[in-house]
N, C-alpha and C positions, 0 to 999 in steps of 0.2 A: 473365485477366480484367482491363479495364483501371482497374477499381475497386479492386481487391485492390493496385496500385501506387499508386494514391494514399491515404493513410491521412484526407487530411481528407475527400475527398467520400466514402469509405466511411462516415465516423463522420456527417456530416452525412445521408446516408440511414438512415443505422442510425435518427439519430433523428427522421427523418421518418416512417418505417415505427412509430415506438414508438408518439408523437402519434397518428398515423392508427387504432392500435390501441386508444389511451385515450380518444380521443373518443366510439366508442358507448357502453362503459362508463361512463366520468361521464355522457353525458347519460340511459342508461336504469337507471341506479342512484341516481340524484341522490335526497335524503334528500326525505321530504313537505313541501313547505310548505303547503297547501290542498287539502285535496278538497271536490268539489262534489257535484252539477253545479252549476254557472253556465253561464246562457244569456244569452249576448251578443251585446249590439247596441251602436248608436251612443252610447247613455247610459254614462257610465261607473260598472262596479262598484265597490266597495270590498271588498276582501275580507280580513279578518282573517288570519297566519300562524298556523299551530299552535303555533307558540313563535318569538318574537322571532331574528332574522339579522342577525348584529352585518356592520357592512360591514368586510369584510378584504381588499381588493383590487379593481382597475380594471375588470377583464371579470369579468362577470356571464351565469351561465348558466341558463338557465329552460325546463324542459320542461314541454308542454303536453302530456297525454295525453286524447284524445275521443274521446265516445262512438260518435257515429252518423256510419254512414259517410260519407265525404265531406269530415267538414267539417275535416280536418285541410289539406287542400286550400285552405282559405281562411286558416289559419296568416298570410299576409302579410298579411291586414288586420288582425291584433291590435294594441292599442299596450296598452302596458305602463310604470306608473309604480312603483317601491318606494314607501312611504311610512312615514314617522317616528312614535313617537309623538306628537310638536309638529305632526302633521299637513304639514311639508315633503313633495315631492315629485322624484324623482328619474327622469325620466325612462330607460327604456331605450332609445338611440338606434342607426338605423341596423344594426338588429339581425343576421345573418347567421342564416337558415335552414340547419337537417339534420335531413331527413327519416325517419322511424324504420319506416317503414310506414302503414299506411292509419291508427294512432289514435295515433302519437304524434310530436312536432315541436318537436327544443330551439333554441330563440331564443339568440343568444348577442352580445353586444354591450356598449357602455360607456353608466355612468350619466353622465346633463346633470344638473344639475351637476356633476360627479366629489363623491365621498363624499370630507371632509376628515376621515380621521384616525379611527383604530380604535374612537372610544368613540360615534359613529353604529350605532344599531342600528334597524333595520325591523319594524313591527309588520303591515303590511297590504301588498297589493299592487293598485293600481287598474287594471283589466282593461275595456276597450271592443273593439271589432271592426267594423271594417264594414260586414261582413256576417254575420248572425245565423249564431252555433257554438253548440255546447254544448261546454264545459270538464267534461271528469270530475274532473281534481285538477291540479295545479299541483305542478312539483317543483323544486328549485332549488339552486343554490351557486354559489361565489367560484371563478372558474379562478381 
């Protein structure tokens, strides 16, 4: 096998194979940040966390778990802000889609402005959509 002679692209699949393995795992174990439902539209929500998310790193990952079928389907029209107690706002930009099945769909991308510095923490996350979804709960963490 022509992998087995070379030791770096073995090791570099090994750990593309790992990655590819940890990704459904973080996104369908991510800790609760919100349960709902929220039903959204154009207006945006504010939605309190169930306990404050100190920012500790650049990519951010956010599962959306919904109720009725379909609407996980419209997942690309969500935007998504973290928000500060001072009411700052951190957009998730450019987010990359991965689809979990028919009701769940983790968003994963970087905050505008980038979060400066470990003692920023998030109390709410501000939730719109394009087109009207129902959010069952909101999950989330720091890749």
């Amino acid at each position: 096998m022509v992998l087995s002679r070379r030791p770096a692209f073995r090791s570099a699949a090994l750990a593309l194979a790992t990655a590819a393995l940890l990704l459904p795992a973080g996104c369908s174990r991510a800790p609760l940040a919100a349960r709902g439902p929220f039903d959204l539209t154009t207006t945006p929500v504010n939605v309190p966390l169930a306990q404050p998310v100190a920012a500790a790193g650049p990519i951010w990952e956010l599962t959306f778990e919904f109720d009725r079928p379909g609407d996980s389907h419209a997942a690309d029209c969500l935007h998504v802000a973290l928000v500060t107690a001072d009411g700052r706002r951190h957009v998730l930009v450019a987010p990359q889609y991965d689809r979990r099945g028919e009701s769940m769909v983790c968003l994963i991308g970087a905050l505008n402005p980038p979060v400066a510095g470990p003692t920023v923490a998030f109390t709410a996350i501000e939730l719109s959509s394009d087109s009207p979804v129902r959010v069952e709960a909101v999950r989330g963490l720091v890749r």
